[in-house]
N, C-alpha and C positions, 0 to 999 in steps of 0.2 A: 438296786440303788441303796446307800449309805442308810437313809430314812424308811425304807421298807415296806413300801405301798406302792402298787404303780399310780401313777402321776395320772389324772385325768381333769381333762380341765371340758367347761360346761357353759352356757349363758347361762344370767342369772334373770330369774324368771320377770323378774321389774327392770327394765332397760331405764339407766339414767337421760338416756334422749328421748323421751318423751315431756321432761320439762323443759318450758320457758326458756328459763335461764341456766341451764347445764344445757341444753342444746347451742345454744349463743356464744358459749364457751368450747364448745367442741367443735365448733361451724368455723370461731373464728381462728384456734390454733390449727383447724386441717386446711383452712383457705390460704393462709401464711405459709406454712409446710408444703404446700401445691407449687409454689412459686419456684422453689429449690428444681436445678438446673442436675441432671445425672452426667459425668463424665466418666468416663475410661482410660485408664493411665495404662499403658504400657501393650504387647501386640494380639494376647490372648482375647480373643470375644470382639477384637474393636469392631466389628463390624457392628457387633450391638449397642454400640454408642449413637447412632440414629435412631433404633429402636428404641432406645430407650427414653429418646429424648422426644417422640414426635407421636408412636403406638405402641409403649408395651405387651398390648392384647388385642384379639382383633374387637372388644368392644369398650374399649379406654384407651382415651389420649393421656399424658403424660401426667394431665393436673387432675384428671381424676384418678387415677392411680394412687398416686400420692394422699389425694385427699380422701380416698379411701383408706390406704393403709394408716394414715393417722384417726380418721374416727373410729375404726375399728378398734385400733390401740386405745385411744382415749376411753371405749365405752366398756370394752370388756377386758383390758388393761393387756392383752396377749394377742397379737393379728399374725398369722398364715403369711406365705408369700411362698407359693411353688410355681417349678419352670415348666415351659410350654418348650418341647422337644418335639424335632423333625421326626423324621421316620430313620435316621444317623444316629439319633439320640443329641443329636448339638443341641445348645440350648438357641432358641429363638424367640425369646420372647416371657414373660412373667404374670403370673395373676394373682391378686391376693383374695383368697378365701375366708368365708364366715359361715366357721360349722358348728352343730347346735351343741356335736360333744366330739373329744378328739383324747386319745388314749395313747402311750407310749405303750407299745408291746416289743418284745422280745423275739427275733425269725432267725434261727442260725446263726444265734451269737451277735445281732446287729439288730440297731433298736430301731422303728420304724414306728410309724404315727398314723394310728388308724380313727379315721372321720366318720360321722355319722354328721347326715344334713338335715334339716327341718322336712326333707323331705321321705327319710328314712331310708336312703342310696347310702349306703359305705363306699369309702376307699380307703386304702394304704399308701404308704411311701415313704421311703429310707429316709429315715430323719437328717440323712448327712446332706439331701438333697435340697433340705426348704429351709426357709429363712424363717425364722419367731420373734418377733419379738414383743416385750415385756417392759412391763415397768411395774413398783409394786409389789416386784418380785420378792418372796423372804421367806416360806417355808416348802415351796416346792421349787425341784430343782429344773424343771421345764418351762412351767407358766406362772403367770403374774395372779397376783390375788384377784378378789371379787371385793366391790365397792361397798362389801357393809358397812364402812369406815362414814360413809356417806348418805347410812339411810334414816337415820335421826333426821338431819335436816332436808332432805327428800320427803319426808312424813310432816315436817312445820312447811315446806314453800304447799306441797297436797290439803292441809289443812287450812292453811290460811287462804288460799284458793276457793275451798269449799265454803269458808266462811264469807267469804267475798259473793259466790252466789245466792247462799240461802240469806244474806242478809239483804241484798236488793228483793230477793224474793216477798219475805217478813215485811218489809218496808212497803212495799206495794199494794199487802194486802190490809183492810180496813177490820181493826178489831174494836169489839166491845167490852166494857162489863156493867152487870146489869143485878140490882137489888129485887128482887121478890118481892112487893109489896103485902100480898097472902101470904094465907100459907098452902101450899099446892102439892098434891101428888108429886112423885119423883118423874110417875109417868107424861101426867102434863105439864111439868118445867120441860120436860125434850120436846113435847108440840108446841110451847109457845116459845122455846129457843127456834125451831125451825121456819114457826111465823114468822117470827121477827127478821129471823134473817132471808128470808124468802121475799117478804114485802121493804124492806129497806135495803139488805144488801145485794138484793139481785142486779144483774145488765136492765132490768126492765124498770129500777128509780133512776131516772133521767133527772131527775130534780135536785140530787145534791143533798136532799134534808131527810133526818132521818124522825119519825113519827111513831111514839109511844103511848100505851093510853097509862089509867091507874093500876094495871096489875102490875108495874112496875115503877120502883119509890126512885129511883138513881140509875142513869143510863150515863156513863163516862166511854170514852175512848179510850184503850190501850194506845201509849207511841211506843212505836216501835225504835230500838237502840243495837241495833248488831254491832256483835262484837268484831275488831276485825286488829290485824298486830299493827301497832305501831309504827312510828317511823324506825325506832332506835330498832327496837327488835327486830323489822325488815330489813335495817341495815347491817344488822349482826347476818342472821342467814345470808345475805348475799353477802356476805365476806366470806364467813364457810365455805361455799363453793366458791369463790374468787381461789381463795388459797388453797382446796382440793386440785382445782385446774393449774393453778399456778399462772391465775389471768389477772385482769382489772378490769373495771366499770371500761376505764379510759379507752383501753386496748379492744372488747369490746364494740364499744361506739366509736372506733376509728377517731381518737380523739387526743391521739398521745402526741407526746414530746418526742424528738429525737433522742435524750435520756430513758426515756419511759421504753422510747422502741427498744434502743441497746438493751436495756436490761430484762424488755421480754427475750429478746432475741437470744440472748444470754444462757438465760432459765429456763429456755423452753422449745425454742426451735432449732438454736443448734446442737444441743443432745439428741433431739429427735433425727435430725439430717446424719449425726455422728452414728449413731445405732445404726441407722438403716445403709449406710455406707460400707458398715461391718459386718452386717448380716447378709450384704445382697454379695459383697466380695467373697464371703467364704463363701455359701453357698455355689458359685458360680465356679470359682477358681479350688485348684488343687492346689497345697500347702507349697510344690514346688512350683506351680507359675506364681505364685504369692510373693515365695522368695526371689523371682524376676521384675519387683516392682509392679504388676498387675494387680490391679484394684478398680473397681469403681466407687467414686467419689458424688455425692449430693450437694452441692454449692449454690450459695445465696450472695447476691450484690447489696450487701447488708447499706451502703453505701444510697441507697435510690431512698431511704427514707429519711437521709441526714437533711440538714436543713443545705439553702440557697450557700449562705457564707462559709458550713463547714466543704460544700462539694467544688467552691473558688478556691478555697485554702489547701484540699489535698490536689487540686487537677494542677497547681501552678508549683505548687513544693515537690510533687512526686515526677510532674512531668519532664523539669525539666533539670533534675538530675539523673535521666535517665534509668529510673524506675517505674516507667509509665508508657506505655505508647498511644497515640494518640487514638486508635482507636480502644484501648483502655480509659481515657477520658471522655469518649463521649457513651460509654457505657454508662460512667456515673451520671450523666444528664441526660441517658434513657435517649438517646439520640441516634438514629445508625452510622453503621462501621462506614468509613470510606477506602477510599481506594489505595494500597499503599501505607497501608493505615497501624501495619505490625510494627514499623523502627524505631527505634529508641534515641532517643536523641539528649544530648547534653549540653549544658552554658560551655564554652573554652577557657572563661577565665580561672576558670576549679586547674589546680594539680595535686599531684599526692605530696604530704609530707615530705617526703624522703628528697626528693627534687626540686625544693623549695634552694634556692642563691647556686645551684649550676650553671655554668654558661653552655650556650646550644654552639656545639660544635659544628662548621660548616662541609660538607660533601664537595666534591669536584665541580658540581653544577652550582654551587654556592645556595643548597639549599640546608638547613640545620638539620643533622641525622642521628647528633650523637652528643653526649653531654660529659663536658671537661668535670672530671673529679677533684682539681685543683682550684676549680673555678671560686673566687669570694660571694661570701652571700651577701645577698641585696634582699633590701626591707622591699621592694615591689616587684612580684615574681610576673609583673604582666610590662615592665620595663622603665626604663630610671625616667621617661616620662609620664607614667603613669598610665600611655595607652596601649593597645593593643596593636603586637605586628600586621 
């Protein structure tokens, strides 16, 4: 390699899914990305086009696949995706893996990708064979970076957390401070510090009151005041991770706009659906079934989260100029296919340009077959009364 190190990429020993709110965020972009529908274009693999749509493997259906392969990506910014091959070597099937360290090495001139799992089993495999992908990426030319980008505010949401506990804790507990009225040994200030709180603070004063004699001049209460962040400040950290994920509060708590979705969908789920279209096509296909249009494709009905008015506005504009078939329209109302339900169908008052004031020539049967090029044009191409033949 150009940069002169071999490439090894690693977890990083603090997983960002163990907080709160980075897990909420990575829950919700791999539940979204789960939705995404695999297609197969062209004759190579089509048989893999159920598979891939129903069990990629035999222990994930299609949405956990998916929502694997994108938390994985989201957590450790680089996810795995190698094939399950027959005893042919055909491919039949896909898994994506999560290995604790994985190496590019060099075998006869061909670079291959050697695993190590948490559980200390190796394997290898021709890198030409698996799918990677990455985000993040920028000084190794295999895998994506590690979230240190991320661990300042990882360390304030861990802190203010702990501050949140030890301060109910503090608060709970009943302090004192107390004046010496003698003057007393160092050693008998600790026996009558433990008097006192033996006979007043123990489980056994049921009474509420706490009872001092003269050896001491002043018995105050500590109140307890933890410190704990702010609103502003708590609302700064979760913007930090809002904007590492590339999420929102809204998005999040299922709470968005039909704007709000478009522009997640935008920024976030169809790069990811674009990547993994790219990485599962090469991997699968040879550079010349490629060049025969063979690909598979990740597609979302981005359409099922517009509102009521925009899904009226596209089902009657697209359908029925014949851009739509009907069972295309009841896709966007999440509705099933019917029967018959592929044709296309158009208004008849539409013509092209070009045929606007011809007259319809008539056939032997007196039916119109053919259109006079001499014909004068007329302002109503649907006839000089205005209706329809």
């Amino acid at each position: 390699m150009l940069n002169g190190y071999a490439p090894v990429f690693s977890n990083a020993p603090e997983s960002i899914y163990e907080m709160e709110l980075t897990r909420a965020a990575i829950h919700t972009f791999a539940n979204f990305c789960s939705k995404l529908k695999p297609e197969i274009s062209g004759t190579a693999y089509k048989s893999l086009e159920k598979t891939l749509q129903f069990k990629p493997n035999p222990f994930m259906d299609t949405t956990k696949f998916i929502y694997r392969i994108a938390t994985i990506l989201s957590v450790n910014n680089t996810a795995f995706i190698v094939p399950i091959e027959d005893e042919f070597g055909g491919i039949v099937g896909y898994y994506p893996l999560l290995p604790q360290r994985c190496e590019v090495v060099e075998y006869r001139g061909e670079p291959f990708l050697r695993y190590t799992f948490a559980s200390g089993q190796k394997a290898a495999i021709e890198f030409s064979r698996v799918g990677v992908m990455t985000q993040f990426q920028y000084k190794d030319d295999f895998f994506g970076e590690s979230n240190a980008a991320l661990r300042p505010t990882m360390q304030l949401i861990h802190t203010h957390n702990e501050g949140i506990v030890q301060g109910v804790k503090n608060s709970a507990s009943i302090r004192f401070l107390a004046k010496v009225a003698n003057m007393l040994k160092p050693e008998d200030i600790t026996k009558e510090r433990k008097r006192f709180t033996a006979d007043n603070l123990s489980s056994e004063n049921q009474s509420g009151m706490v009872i001092y004699d003269a050896k001491f001049a002043d018995v105050k209460p500590i109140e307890s005041k933890p410190f704990t962040v702010n609103a502003a400040q708590m609302s700064q950290i979760n913007e930090n991770v809002f904007n590492y994920f590339g999420t929102s509060a809204k998005i999040i708590q299922n709470n968005y706009t039909e704007d709000e979705w478009n522009a997640y969908y935008e920024g976030k789920i169809e790069p990811f659906a674009l990547q993994l279209s790219l990485v599962m096509s090469n991997m699968t296909y040879t550079p010349r079934e490629l060049s025969f249009g063979n690909s598979i494709t990740f597609t979302a009905n981005r359409l099922q989260y517009a509102s009521n008015a925009t899904k009226l506005q596209i089902s009657t504009q697209l359908f029925d100029r014949g851009l739509l078939t009907r069972n295309g329209v009841m896709d966007i109302w999440n509705m099933p296919n019917v029967e018959d339900g592929d044709k296309f169908y158009i208004r008849k008052e539409y013509a092209e340009v070009s045929e606007l004031g011809k007259e319809v020539v008539p056939n032997a049967d007196g039916e119109g077959t053919g259109v006079s090029p001499n014909a004068p044009a007329v302002d109503d191409p649907a006839g000089d009364d205005g209706k329809e033949d």
